[in-house]
MARBA-3410 file (N, C-alpha, C, O; in Angstrom, 1 decimal):
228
11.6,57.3,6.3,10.5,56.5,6.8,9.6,56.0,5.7,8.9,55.0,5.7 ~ 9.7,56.9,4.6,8.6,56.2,3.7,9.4,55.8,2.6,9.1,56.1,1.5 ~ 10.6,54.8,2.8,10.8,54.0,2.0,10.8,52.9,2.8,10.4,51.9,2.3 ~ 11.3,52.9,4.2,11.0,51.5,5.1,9.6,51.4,4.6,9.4,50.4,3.8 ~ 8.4,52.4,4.9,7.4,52.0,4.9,7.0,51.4,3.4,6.2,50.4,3.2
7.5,52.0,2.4,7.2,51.2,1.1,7.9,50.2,1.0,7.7,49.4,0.1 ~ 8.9,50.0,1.8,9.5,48.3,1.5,8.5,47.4,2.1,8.0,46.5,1.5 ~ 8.3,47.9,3.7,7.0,46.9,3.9,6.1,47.0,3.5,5.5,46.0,3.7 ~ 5.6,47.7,2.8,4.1,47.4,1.6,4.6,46.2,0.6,3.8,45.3,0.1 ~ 5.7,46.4,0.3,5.7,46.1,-1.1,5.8,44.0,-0.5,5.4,42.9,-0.9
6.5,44.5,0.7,7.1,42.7,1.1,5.7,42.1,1.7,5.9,40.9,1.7 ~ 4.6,42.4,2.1,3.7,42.2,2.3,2.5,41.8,1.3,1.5,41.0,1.3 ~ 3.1,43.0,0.2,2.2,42.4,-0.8,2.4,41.2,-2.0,1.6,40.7,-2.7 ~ 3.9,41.1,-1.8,4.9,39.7,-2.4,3.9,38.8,-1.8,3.0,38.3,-2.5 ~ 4.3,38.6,-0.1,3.5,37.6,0.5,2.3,37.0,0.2,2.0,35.8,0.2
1.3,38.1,-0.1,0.3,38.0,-0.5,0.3,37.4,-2.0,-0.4,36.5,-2.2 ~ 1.0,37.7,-2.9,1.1,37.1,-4.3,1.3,35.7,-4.3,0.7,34.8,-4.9 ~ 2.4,35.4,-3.3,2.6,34.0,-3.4,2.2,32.6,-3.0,2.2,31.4,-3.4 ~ 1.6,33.6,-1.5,-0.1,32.7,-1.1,-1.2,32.6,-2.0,-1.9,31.6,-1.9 ~ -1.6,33.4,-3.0,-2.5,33.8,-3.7,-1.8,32.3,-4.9,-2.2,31.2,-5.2
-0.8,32.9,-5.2,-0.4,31.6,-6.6,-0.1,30.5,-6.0,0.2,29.6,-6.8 ~ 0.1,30.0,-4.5,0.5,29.0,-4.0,-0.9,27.9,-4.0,-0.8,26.7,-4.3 ~ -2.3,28.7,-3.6,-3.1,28.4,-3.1,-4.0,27.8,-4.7,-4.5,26.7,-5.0 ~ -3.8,28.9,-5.4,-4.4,28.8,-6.9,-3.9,27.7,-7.8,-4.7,27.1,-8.6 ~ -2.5,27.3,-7.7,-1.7,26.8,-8.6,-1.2,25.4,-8.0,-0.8,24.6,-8.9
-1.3,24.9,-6.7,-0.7,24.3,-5.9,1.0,23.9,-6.2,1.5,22.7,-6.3 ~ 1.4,24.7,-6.4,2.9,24.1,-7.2,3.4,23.8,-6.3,4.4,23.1,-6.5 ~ 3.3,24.0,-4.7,3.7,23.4,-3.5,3.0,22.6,-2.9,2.5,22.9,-1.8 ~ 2.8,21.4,-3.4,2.2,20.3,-2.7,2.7,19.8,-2.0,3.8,19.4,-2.5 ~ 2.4,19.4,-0.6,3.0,18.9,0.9,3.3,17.0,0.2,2.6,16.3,-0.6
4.5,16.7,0.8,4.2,15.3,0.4,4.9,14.4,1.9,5.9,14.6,2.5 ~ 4.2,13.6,1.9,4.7,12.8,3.3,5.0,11.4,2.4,5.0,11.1,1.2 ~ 5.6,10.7,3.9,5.9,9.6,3.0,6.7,8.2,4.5,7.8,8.6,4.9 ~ 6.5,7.4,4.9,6.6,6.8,5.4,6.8,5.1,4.9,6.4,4.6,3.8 ~ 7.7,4.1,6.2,7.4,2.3,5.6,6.6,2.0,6.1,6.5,2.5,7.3
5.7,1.2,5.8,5.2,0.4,6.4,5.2,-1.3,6.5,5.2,-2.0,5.4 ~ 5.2,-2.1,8.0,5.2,-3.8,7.6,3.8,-3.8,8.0,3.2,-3.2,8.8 ~ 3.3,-5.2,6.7,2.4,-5.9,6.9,3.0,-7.4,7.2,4.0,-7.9,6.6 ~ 2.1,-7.9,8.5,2.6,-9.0,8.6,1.3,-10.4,8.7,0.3,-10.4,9.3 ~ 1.7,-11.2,7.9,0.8,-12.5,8.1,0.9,-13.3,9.3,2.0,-13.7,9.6
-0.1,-13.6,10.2,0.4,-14.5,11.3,-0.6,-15.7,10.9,-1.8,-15.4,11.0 ~ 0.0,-17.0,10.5,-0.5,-18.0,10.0,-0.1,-19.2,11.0,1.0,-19.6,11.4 ~ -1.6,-19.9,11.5,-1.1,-21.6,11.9,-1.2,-22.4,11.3,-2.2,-22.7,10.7 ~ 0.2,-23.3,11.2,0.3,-24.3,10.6,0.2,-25.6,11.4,-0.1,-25.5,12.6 ~ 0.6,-27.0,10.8,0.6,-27.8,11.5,1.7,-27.8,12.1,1.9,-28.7,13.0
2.8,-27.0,11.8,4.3,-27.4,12.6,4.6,-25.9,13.5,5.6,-25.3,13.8 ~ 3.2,-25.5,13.8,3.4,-24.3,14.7,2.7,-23.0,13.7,1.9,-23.0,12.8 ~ 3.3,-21.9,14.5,3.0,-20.3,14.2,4.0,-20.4,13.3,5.1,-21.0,13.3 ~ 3.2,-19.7,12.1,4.0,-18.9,11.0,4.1,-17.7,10.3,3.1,-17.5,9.5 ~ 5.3,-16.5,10.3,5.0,-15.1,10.5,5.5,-14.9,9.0,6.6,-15.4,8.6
4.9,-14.2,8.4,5.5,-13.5,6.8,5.0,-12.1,6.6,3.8,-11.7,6.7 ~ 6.1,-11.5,6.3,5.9,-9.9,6.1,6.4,-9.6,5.1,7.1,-10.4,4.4 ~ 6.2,-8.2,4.8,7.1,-7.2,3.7,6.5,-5.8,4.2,5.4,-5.5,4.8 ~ 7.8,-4.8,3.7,7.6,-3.8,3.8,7.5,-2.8,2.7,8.3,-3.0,1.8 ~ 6.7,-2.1,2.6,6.3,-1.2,1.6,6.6,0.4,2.1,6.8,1.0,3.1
6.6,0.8,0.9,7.0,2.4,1.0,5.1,3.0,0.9,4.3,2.4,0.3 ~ 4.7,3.9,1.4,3.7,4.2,1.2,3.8,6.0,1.3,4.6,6.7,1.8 ~ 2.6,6.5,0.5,3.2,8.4,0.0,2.0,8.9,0.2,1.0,8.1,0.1 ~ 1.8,10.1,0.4,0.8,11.0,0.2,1.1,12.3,-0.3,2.1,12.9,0.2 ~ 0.3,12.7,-1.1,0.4,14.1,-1.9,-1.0,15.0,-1.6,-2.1,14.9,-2.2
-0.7,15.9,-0.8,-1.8,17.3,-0.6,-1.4,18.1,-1.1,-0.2,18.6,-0.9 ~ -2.5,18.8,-2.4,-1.9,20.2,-3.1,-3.6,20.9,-2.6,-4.6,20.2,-2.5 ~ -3.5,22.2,-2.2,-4.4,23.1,-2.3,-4.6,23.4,-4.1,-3.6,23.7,-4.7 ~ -6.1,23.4,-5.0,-5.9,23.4,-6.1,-6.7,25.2,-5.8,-5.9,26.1,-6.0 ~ -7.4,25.4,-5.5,-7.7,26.3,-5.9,-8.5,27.3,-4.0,-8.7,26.8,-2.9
-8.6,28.1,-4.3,-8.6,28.9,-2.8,-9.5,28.4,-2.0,-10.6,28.5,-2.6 ~ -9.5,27.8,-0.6,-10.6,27.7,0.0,-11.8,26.6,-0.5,-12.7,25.9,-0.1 ~ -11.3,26.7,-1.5,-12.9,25.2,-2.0,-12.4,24.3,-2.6,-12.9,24.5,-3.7 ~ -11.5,23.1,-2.6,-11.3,21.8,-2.6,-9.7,21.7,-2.7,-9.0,22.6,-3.3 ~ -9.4,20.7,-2.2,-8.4,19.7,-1.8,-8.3,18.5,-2.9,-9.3,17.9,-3.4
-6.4,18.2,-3.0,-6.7,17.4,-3.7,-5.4,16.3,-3.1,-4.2,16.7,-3.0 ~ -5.8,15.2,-2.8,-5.0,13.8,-2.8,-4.3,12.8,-3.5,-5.0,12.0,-4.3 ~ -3.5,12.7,-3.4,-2.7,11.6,-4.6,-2.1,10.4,-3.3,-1.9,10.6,-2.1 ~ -2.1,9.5,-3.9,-1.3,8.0,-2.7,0.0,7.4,-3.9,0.0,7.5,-5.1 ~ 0.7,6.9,-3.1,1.3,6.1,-3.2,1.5,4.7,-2.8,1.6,4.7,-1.6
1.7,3.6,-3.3,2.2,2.5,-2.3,3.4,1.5,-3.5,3.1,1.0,-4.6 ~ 4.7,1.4,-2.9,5.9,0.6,-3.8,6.3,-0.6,-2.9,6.3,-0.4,-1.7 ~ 6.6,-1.7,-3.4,7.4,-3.0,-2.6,6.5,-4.1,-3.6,6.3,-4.2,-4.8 ~ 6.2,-4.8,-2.4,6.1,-6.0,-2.9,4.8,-7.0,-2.1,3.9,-6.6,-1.4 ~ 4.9,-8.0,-2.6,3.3,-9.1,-2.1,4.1,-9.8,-1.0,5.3,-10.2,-1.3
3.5,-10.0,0.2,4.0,-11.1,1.1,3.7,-12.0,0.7,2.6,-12.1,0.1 ~ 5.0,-13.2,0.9,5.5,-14.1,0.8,5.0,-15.5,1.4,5.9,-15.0,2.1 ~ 4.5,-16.7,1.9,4.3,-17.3,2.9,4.8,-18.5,2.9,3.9,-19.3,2.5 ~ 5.7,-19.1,3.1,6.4,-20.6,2.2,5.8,-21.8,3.2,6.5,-22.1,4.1 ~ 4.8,-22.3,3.1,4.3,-23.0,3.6,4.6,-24.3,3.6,4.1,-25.3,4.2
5.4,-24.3,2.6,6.2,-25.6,2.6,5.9,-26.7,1.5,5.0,-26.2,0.8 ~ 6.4,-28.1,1.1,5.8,-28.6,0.1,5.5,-27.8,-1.3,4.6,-27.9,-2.1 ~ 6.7,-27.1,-1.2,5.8,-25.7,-2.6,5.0,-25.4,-2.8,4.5,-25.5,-3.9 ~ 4.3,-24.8,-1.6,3.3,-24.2,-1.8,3.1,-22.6,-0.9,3.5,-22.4,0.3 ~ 2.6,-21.6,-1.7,3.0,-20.5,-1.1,1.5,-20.0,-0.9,0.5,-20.4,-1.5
1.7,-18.8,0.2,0.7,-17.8,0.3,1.0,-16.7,0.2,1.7,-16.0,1.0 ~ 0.2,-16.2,-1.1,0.6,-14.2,-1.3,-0.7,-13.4,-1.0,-1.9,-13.7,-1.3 ~ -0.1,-12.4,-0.2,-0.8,-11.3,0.5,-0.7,-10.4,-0.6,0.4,-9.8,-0.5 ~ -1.3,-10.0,-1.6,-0.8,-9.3,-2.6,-1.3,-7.7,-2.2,-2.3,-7.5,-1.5 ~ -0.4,-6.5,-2.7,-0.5,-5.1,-2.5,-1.7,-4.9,-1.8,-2.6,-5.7,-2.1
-1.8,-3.9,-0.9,-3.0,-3.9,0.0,-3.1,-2.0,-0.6,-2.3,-1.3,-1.0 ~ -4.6,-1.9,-0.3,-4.9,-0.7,-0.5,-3.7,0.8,-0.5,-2.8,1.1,0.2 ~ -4.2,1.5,-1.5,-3.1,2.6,-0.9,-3.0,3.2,0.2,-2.0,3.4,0.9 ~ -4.4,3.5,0.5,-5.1,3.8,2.0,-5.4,3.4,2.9,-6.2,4.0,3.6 ~ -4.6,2.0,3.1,-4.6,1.1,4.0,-4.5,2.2,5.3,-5.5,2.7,5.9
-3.3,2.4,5.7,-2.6,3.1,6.3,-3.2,4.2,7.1,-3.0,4.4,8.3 ~ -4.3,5.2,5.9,-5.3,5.4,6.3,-6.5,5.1,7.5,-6.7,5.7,8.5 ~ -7.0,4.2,7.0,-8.0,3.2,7.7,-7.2,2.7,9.1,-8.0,2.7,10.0 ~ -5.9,2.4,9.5,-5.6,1.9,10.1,-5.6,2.9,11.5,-6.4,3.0,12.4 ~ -4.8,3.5,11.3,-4.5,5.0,12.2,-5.4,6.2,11.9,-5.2,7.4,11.7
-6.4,5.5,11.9,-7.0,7.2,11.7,-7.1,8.1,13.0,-7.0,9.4,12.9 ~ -7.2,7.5,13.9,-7.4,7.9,15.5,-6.0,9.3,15.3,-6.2,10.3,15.9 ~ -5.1,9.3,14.7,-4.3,10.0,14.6,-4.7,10.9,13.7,-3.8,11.7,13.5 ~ -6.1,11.0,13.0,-6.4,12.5,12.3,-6.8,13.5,13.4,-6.5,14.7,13.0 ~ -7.3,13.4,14.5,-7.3,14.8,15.3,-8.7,15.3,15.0,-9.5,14.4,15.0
-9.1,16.5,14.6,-10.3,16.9,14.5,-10.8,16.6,13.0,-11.6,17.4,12.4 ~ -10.5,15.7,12.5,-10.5,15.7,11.1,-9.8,16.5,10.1,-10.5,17.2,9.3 ~ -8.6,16.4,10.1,-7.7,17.0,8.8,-6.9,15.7,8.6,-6.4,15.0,9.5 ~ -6.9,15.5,8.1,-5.7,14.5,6.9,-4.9,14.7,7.2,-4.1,13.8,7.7 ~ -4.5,15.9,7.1,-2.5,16.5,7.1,-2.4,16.1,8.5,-1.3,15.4,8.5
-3.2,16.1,9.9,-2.7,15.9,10.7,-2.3,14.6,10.8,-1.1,14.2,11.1 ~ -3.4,13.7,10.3,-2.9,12.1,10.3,-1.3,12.3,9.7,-0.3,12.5,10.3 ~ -1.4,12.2,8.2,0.1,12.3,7.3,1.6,12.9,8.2,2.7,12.5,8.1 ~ 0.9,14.0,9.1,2.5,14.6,9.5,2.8,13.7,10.5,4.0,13.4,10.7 ~ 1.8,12.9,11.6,2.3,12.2,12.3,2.4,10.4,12.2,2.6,9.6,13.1
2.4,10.4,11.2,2.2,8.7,10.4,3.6,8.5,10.7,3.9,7.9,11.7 ~ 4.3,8.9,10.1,6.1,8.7,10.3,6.8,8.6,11.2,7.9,8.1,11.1 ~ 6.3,8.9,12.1,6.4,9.3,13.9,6.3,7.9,14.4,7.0,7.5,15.3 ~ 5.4,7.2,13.8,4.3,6.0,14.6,5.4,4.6,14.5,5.0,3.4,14.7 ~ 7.1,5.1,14.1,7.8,3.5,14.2,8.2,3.0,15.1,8.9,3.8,15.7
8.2,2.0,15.6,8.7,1.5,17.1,7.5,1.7,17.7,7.7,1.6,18.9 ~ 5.8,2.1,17.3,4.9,2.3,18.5,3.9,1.0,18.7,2.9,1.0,19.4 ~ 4.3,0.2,18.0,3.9,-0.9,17.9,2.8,-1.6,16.2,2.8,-0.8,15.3 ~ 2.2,-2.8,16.1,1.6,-3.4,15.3,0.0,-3.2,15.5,-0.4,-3.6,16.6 ~ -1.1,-2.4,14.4,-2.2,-2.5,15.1,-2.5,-3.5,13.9,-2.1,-3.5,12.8
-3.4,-4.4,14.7,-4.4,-5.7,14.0,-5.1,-5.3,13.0,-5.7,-4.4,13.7 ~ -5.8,-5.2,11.6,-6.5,-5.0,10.4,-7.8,-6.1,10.9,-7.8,-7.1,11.6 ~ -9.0,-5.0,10.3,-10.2,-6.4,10.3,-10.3,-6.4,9.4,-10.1,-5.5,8.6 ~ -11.1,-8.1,9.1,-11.2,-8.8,7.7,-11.5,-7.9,6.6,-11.1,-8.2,5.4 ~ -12.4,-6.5,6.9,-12.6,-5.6,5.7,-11.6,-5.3,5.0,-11.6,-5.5,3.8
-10.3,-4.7,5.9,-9.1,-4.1,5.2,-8.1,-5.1,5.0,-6.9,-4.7,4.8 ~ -8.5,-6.8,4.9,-7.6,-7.5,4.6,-7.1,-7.0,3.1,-7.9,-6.2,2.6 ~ -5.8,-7.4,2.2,-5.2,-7.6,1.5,-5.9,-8.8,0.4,-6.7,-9.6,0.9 ~ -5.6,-8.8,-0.8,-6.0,-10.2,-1.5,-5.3,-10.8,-1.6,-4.2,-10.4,-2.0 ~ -5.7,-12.6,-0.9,-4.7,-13.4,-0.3,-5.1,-14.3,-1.9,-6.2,-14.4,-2.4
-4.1,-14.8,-2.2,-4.0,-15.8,-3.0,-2.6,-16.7,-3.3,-1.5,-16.5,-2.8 ~ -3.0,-18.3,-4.4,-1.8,-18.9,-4.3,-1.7,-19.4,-5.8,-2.3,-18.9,-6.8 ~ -0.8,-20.3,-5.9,-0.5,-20.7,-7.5,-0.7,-22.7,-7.5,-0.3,-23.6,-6.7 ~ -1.1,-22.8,-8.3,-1.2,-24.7,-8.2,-0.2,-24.9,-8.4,0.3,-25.9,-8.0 ~ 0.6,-24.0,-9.2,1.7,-23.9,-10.0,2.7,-23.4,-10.3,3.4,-23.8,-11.2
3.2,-22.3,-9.3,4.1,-21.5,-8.8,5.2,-21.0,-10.4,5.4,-19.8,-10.7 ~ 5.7,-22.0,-11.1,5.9,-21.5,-12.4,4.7,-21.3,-13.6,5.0,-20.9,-14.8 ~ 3.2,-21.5,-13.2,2.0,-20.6,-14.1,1.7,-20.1,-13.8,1.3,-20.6,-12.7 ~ 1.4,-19.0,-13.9,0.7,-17.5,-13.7,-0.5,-17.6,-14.0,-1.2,-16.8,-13.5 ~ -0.9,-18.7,-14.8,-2.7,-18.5,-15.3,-3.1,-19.9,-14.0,-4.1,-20.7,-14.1
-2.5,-20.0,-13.3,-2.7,-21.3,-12.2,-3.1,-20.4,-10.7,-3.2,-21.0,-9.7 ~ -3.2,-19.2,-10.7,-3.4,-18.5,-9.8,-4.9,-18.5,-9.2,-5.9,-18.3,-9.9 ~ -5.1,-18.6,-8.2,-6.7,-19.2,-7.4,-6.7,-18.1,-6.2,-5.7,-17.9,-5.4 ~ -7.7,-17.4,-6.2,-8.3,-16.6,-4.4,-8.5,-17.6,-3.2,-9.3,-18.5,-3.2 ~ -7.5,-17.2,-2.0,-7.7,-17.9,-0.8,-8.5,-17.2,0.2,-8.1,-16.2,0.9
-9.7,-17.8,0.4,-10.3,-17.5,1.7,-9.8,-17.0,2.8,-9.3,-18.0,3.3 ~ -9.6,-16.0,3.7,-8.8,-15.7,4.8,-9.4,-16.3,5.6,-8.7,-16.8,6.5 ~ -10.9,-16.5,5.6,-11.6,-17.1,6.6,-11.2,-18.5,7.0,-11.4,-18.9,8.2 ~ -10.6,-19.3,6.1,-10.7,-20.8,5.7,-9.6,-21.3,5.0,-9.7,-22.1,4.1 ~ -8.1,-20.8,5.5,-7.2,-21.6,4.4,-7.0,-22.4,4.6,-5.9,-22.7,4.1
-7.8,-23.5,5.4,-7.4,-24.7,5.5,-8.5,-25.7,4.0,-8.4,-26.8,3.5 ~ -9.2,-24.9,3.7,-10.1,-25.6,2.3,-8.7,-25.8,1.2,-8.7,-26.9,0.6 ~ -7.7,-24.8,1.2,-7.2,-24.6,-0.1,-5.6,-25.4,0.4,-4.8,-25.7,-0.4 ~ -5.5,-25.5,1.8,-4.0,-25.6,2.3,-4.2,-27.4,3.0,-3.4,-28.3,2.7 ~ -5.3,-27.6,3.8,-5.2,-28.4,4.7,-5.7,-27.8,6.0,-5.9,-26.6,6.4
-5.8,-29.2,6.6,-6.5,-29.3,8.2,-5.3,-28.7,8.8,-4.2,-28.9,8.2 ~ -5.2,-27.8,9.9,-4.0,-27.0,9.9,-3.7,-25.8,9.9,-3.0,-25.2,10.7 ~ -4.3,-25.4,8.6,-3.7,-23.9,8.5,-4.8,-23.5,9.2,-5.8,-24.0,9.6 ~ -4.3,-22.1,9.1,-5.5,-21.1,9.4,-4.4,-20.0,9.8,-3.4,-20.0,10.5 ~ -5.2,-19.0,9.0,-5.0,-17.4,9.3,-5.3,-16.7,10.5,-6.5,-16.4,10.7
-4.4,-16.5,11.4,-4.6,-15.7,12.6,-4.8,-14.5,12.6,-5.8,-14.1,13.3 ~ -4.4,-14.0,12.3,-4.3,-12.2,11.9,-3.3,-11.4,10.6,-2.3,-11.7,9.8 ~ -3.9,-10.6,10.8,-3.1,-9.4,9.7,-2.4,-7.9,10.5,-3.2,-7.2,11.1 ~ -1.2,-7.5,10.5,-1.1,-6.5,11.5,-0.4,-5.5,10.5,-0.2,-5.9,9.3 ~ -0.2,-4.4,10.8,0.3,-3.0,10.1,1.1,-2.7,11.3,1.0,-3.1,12.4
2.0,-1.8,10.7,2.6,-0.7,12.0,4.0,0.0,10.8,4.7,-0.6,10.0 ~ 4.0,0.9,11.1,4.8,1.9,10.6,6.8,1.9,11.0,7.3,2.5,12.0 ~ 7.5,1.3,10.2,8.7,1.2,10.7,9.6,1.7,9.8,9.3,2.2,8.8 ~ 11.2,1.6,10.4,12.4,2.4,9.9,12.9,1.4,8.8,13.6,1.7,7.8 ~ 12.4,0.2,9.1,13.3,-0.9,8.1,13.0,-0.4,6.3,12.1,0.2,5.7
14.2,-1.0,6.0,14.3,-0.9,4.2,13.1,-1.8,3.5,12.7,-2.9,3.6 ~ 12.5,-0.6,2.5,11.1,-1.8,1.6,11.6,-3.0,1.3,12.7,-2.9,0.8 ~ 11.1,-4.1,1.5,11.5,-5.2,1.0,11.5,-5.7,-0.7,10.5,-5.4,-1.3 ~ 12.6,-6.4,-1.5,12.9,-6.5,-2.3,13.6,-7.7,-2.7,14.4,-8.2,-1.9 ~ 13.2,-8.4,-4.0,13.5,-9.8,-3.9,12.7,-11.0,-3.8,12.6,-11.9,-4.6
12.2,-11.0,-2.7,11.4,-12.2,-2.5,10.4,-12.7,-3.4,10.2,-13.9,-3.5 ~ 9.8,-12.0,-4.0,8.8,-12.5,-5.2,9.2,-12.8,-6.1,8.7,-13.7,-6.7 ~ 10.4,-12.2,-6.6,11.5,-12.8,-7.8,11.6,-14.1,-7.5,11.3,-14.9,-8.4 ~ 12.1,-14.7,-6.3,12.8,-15.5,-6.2,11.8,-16.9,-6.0,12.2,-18.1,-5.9 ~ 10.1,-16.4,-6.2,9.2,-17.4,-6.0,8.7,-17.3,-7.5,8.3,-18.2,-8.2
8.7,-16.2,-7.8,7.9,-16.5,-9.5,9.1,-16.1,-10.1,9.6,-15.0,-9.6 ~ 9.6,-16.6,-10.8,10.6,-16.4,-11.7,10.4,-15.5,-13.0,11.2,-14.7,-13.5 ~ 8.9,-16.0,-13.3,8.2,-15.7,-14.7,7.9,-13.7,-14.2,8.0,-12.9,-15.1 ~ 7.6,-13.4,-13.3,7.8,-11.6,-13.5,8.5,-11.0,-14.3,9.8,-11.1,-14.3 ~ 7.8,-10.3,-15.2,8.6,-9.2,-16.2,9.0,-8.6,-15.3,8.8,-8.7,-14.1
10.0,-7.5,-16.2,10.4,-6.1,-15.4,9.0,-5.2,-15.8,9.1,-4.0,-15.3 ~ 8.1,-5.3,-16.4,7.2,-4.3,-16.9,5.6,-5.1,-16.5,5.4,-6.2,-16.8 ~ 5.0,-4.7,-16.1,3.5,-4.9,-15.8,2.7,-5.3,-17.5,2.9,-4.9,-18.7 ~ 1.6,-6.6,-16.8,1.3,-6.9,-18.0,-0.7,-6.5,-18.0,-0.7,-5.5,-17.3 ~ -1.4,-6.7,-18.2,-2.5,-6.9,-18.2,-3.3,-7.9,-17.2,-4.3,-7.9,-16.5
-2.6,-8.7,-17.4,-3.3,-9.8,-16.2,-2.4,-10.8,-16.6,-1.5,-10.7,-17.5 ~ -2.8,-11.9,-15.6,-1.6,-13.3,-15.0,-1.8,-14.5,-16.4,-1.0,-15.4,-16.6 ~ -2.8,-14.1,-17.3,-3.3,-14.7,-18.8,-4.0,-14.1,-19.5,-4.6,-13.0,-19.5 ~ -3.9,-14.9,-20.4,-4.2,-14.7,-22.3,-5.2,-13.5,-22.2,-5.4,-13.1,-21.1 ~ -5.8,-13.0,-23.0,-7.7,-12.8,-22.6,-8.6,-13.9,-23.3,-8.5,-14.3,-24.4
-9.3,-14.1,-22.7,-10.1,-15.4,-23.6,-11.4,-14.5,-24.8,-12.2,-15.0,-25.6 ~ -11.1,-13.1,-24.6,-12.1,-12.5,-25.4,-13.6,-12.2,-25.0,-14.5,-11.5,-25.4 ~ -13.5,-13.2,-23.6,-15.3,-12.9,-23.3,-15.6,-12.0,-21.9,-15.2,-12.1,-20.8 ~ -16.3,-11.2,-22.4,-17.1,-9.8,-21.5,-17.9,-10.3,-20.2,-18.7,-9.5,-19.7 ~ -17.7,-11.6,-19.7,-18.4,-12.2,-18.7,-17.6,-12.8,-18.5,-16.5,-12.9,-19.2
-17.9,-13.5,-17.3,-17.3,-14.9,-16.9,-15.8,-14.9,-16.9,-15.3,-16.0,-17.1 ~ -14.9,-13.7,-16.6,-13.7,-13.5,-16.8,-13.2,-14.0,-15.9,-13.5,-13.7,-14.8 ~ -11.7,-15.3,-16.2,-11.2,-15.7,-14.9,-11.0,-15.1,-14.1,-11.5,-14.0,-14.1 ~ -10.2,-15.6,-12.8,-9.8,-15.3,-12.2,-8.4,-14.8,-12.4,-8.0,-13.9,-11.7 ~ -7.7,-15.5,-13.3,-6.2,-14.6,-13.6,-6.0,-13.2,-14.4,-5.2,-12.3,-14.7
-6.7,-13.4,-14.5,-7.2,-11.9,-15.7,-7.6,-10.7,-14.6,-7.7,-9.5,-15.0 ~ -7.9,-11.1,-12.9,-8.2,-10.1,-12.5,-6.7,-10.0,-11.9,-6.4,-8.8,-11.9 ~ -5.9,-10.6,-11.5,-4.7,-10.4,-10.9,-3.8,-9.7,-12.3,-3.7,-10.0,-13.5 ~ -3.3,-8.6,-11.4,-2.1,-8.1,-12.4,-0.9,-7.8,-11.8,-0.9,-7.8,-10.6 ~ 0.1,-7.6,-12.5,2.1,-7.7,-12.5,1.7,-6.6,-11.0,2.3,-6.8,-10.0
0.4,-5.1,-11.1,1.0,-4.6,-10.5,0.3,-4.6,-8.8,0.6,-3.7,-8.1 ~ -0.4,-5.5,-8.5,-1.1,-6.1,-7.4,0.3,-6.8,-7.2,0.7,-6.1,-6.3 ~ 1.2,-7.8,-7.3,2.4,-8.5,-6.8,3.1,-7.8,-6.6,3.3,-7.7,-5.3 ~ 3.9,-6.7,-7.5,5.1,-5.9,-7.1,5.3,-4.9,-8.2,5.3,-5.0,-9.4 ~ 5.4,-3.8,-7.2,5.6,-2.0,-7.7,6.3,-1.5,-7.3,6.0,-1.0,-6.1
7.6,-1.2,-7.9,8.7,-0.4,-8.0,8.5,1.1,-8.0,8.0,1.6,-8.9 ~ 8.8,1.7,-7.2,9.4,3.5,-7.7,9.7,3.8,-8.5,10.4,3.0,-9.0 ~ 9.6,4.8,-9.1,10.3,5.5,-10.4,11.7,5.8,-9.9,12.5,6.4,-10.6
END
């Protein structure tokens, strides 16, 4: 009897060691991981027009140290929606928050834990598209120039008909959580000029601490981000 009983001391107090270094050390950090489509619903003059992509989106929860703070890491990989609006001229929905996903479904955090949101995020494919408001829109932009990168201009969501014509206009933005594969390709096949490696911005630097274009705020990795 008192070696059963010292085996259970001893396996008890394992337990306890490894919650103790698990909690201390986080070397087990939970990671979720889910697709998600964003989709553009645009009018044009020749009707409704729908452009999406899908993205991989991640979360990492490690416990860093016992009881007093939490720590989060995101992910988000794919690509910028597409919008071929015809006449060569495109509209990109470029990478949307990591925490889009977040913001969207929060109604699925429960009493306020995170993890609860994350374990059931994955769950949420096939349950339908929820609508984004203009806060959590995406940065919509286009190119004068489709082969320049430093030709790159901010489009109003409010108003793409200033930048497009009488005609357009942006109907909505939707999210929803699905099984399909990240999308891949399509931005290659509209800018040609993408490195394989991220650059600093869409041009030169002009050297000045003000007044910084507007291409200089777009970067390689706002269009498209690959996985390791």
């Amino acid at each position: 009897m008192k070696r059963i009983a010292l085996i259970i001391l001893l396996l008890l107090f394992g337990g306890l060691v490894f919650t103790i270094y698990r909690g201390v050390s986080g070397v087990f950090p939970e990671h979720y991981q889910w697709n998600q489509r964003l989709t553009l619903v645009i009018d044009t003059p020749d009707g409704e027009l729908l452009a999406t992509s899908v993205t991989q989106g991640s979360a990492n929860y490690t416990r860093v140290a016992i009881a007093t703070s939490d720590h989060w890491g995101y992910g988000l990989y794919g690509e910028a929606i597409v919008a071929d609006l015809g006449g060569g001229r495109y509209l990109f929905a470029l990478l949307p928050n990591k925490q889009l996903a977040e913001a969207i479904f929060r109604d699925l955090m429960g009493d306020g834990d995170r993890r609860d949101l994350y374990q059931r995020l994955p769950h949420q494919a096939g349950m339908g598209a929820r609508r984004l408001t203009p806060e959590d829109y995406p940065l919509l932009v286009t190119f004068g120039d489709v082969s320049d990168p430093a030709s790159v201009v901010q489009v109003d969501p409010a108003d793409l008909a200033a930048t497009f014509g009488a005609g357009f206009a942006l109907r909505e933005i939707t999210l929803e959580v699905t099984d399909d594969a990240v999308t891949e390709g399509v931005v290659e096949g509209v800018l040609g000029w993408l490195s394989e490696h991220p650059e600093p911005g869409l041009c030169p630097s002009t050297g000045r601490t003000s007044n910084i274009p507007f291409c200089r705020k777009v970067h390689h990795g706002d269009i498209i981000r690959r996985a390791n």
